[in-house]
C-alpha positions in Angstrom: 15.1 12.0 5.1 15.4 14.4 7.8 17.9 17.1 7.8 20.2 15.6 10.9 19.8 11.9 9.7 21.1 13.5 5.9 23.6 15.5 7.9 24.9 12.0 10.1 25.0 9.8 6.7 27.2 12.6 5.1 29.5 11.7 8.2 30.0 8.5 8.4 30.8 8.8 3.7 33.1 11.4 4.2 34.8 9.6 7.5 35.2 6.2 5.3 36.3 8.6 2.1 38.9 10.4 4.3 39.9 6.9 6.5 39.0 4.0 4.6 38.8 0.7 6.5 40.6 -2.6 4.8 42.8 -0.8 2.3 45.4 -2.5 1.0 46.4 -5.4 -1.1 45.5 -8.4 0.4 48.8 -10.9 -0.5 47.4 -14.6 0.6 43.9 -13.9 -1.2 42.0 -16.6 -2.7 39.2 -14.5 -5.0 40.9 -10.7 -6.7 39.4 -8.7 -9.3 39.4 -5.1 -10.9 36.5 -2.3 -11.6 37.0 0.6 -13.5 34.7 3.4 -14.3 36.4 5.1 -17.5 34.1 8.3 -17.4 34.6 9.1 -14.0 37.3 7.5 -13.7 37.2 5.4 -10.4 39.3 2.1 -10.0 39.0 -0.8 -7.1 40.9 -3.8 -6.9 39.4 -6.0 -5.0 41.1 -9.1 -2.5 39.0 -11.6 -0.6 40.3 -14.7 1.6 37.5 -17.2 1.2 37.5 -20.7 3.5 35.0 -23.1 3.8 32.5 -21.0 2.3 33.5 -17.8 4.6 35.1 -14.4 4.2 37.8 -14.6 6.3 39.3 -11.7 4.9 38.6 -8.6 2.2 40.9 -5.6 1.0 40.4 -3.5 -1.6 42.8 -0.8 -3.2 42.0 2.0 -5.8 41.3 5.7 -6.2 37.8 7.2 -6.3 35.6 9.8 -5.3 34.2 9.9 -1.9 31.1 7.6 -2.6 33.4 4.8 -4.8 36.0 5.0 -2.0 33.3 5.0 1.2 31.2 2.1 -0.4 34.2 0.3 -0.4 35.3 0.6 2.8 32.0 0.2 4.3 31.4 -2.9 2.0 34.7 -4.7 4.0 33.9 -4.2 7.4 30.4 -5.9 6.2 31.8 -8.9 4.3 34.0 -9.9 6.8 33.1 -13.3 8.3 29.9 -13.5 6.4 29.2 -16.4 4.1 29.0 -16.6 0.7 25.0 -17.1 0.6 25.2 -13.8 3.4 27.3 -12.2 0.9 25.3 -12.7 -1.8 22.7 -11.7 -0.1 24.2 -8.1 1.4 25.0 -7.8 -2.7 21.2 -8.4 -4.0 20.3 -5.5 -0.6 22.9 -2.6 -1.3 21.9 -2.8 -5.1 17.9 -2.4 -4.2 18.7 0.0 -1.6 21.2 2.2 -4.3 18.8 1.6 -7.5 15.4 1.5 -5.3 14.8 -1.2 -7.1 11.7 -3.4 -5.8 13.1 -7.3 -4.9 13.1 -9.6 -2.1 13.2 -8.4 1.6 16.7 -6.6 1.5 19.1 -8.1 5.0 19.9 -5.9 7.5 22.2 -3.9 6.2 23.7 -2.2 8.9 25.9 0.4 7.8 25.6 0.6 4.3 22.2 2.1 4.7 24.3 5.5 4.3 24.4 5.5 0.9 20.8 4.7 0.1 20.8 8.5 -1.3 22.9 8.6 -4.1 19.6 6.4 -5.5 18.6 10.5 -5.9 21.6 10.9 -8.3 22.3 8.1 -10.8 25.3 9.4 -12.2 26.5 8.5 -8.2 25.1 4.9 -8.5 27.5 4.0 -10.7 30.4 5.1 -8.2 28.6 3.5 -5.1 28.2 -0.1 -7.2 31.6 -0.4 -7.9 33.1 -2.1 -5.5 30.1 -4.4 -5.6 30.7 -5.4 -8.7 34.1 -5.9 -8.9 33.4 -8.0 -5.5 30.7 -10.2 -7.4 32.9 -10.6 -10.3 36.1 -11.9 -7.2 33.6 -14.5 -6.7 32.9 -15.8 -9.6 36.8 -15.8 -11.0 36.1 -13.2 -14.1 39.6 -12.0 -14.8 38.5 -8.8 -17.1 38.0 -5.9 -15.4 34.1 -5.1 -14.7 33.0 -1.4 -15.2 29.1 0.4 -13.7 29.6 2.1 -16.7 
């Protein structure tokens, strides 16, 4: 990665860590769950409206370091009017693009593609996932708290 396109990504992280987009509790949500790292100790709460198959809305509230928060924020603005099967999708893509894992032909993932380098620091992964996870475990109703830990 060049030196400008390194220097751009850092931008748009630390303007979502510094302004995050969609924070807030989310009072007439139809999917909420929690994520807490323990060792680092980042926490996301995360509200999603769903009808008709569609994110009509998505919130999230916590504390974090800059990656945990930024993902976050980044991960709303790309839920929002996306269908489950998008969102699914968008899931399966950040989590190859973060892990640089091999899988299916990632989506277009817009934004997000900002974080693809903390794949050069797993201890990071675990702080960019988050608020994946806690989103995956909002859609399937899982009332403990999920951890990347």
């Amino acid at each position: 990665m060049s030196g400008d396109l390194r220097d751009l990504y850092q931008e748009v992280i630390f303007d979502h860590y510094k302004r995050p987009r969609n924070q807030g509790a989310l009072t007439e949500h139809s999917h909420r769950a929690e994520g807490h790292n323990p060792l680092c100790g980042d926490r996301v709460t995360v509200y999603l409206k769903v009808e008709d198959g569609v994110v009509r809305d998505v919130r999230f509230e916590g504390a974090g370091c800059a990656i945990a928060t930024a993902s976050a924020s980044l991960m709303t603005e790309a839920l929002k009017g996306r269908t489950l099967d998008e969102v699914e999708a968008l899931f399966r893509g950040f989590h190859a693009l973060v892990t640089d894992a091999p899988g299916e032909a990632a989506p277009d993932l817009g934004k997000l593609e900002v974080l693809a380098g903390v794949r050069e620091f797993p201890a990071r992964v675990k702080c960019a996932t988050l608020a994946w996870h806690t989103l995956n475990a909002a859609l399937r109703n899982r009332t403990q708290p999920v951890s990347t830990e």
